[in-house]
N, C-alpha and C positions, 0 to 999 in steps of 0.2 A: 548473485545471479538474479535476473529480473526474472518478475513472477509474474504469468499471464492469465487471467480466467478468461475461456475459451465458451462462447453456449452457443451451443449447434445441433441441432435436432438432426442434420442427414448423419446417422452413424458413418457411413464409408466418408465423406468428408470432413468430418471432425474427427476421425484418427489420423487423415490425411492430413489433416494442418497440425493434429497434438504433435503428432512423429514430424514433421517435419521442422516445429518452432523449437520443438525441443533436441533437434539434430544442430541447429542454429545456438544451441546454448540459452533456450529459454526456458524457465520453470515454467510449465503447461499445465493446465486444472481443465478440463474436460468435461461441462455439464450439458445432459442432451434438450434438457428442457429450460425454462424459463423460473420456474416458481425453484429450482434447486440451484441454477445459477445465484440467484438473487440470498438462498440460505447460505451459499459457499461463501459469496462475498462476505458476509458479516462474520462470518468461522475466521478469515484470514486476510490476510493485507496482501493486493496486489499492486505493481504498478501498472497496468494495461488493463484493458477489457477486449474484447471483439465478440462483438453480441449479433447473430445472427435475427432479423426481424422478424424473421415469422416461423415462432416457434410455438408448441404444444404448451398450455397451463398457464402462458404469460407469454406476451410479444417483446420482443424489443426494445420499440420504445417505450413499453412501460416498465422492463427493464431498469432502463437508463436511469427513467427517471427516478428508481427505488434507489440506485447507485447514489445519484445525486441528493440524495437525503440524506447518506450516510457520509459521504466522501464531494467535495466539491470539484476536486480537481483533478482526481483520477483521470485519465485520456480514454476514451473511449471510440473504438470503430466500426461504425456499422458494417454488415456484409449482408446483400441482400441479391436475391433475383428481381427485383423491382428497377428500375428504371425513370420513375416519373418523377418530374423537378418536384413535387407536393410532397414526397415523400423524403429525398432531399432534405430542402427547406425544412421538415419536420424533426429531422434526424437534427439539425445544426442546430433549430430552436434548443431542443432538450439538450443540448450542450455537448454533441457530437466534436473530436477533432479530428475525424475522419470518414468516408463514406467509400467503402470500393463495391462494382455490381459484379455478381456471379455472370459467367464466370472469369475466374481471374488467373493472372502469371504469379503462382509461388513467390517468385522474385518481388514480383513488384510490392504484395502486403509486405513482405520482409524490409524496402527502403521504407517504406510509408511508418513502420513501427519502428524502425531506426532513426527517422525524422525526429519523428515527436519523441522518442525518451531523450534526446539530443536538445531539446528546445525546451521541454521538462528539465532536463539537467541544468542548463543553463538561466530558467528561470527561478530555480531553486537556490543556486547560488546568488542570483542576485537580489531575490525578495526574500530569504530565511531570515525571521527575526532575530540577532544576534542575544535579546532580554526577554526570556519568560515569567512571568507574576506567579508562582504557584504559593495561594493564600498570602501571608505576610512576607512569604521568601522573594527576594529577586534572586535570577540564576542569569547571570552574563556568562553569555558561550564560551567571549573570547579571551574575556578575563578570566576565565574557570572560576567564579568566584558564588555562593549562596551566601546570600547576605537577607536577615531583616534587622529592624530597627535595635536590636539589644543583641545579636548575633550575628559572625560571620567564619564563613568556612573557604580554605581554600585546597580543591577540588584537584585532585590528580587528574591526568590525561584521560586515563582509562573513565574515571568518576563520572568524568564532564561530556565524555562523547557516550557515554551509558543514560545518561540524563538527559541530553539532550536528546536522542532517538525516544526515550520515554515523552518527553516533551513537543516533540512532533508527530507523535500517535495518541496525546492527548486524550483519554474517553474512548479510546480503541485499545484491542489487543498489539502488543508490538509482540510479533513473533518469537520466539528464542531462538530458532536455527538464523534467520535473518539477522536478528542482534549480534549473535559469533561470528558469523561469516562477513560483516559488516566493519566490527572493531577488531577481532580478531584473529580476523581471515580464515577460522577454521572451526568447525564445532565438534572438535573429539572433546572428550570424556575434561578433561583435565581444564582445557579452556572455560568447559561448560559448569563447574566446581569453581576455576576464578570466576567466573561471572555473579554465580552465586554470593561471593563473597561483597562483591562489588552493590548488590543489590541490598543485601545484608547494611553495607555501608552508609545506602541512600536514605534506606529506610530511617535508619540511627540520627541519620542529619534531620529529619519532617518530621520527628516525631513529634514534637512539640504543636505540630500546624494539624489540626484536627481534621480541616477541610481537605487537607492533601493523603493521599494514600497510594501504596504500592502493591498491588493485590497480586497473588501466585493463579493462574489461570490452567489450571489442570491440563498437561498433555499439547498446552500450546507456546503460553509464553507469560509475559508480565503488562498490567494493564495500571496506568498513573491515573489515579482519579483524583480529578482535580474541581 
């Protein structure tokens, strides 16, 4: 399920959009302010933003621009009562992929966020590094294979898409209900004990690479430091 963080200071408006992204099948995170938006993002991985500009504690764009220190490419959508091209222009410098003004057609933010996971998705597939370097190890996605100079491992399905999710939240938390529902389409109880097992397993492969590490992150998920 895609996961939105939502900052909108009008309370009746931002249950208005929670309830409704999330009647659309979107995981919704709902912050009314600014400086707790900005703490939500770094707690958890979303793929969306929709940052409302003029909020209580912290605006917008400067927001965005906190977002963009942690995350580069997260998609990000202004909404705003503003109108004026400066403010625009301002939104698209700080690395805006959208801008809609209050007030707006439900429908219409919903193609515009459909757009972009759509053009996300597809730049995903075609820019994801197939080779990550963690310390002496190479990890080829497609070869399922860790290999360094004096060792090589070859990688079950489950291993290799465990690893690579870790490998693409690099220095962030990778969620664990996101990690089940991802490779194993399901986070009950049983899935979430193989996964364990699974991590257990990666661990066993880096141990030797001092530089690399798989750390258990209380209450949320697993974090590769690399």
């Amino acid at each position: 399920m895609t996961k939105i963080l939502l900052a909108e200071d009008d309370e009746n408006l931002g249950e208005l959009l929670k309830n409704y992204l999330k009647a659309k099948s979107f995981e919704t995170d709902l912050f009314e302010d600014g400086e707790k938006a900005s703490a939500g993002f770094r707690r958890s991985r979303y793929d969306l933003c929709i940052l409302d500009v003029m909020m209580p504690m912290k605006d917008g764009f400067t927001l965005a621009q906190e977002i963009r220190t942690v995350n580069k490419v997260v998609p990000i959508i202004f909404l705003t009562a503003r109108s004026m091209k400066d403010d625009v222009l301002a939104g698209f410098k700080i690395g805006a992929d959208d801008y809609i003004t209050k007030p707006f057609n439900m429908d219409e933010l919903l193609f515009r966020i459909e757009a972009i996971l759509r053009r996300v998705k597809a730049d995903t597939k075609q820019f994801a590094p197939h080779v990550h370097v963690l310390g002496k190890y190479t990890f080829d996605v497609q070869k399922q294979t860790l290999q360094s100079s004096d060792t090589s491992y070859k990688l079950t399905t489950k291993e290799s898409e465990l690893l690579k999710l870790l490998c693409d939240n690099a220095n962030r938390v990778l969620d664990r209900n996101y990690a089940l529902k991802t490779i194993w389409e399901d986070d009950n109880y049983f899935n979430a004990r193989s996964m364990d097992v699974y991590i257990t397993k990666l661990r066993k492969y880096l141990k030797d690479e001092p530089d690399v590490e798989i750390l258990n992150v209380h209450g949320r998920g697993f974090k590769l430091v690399v």
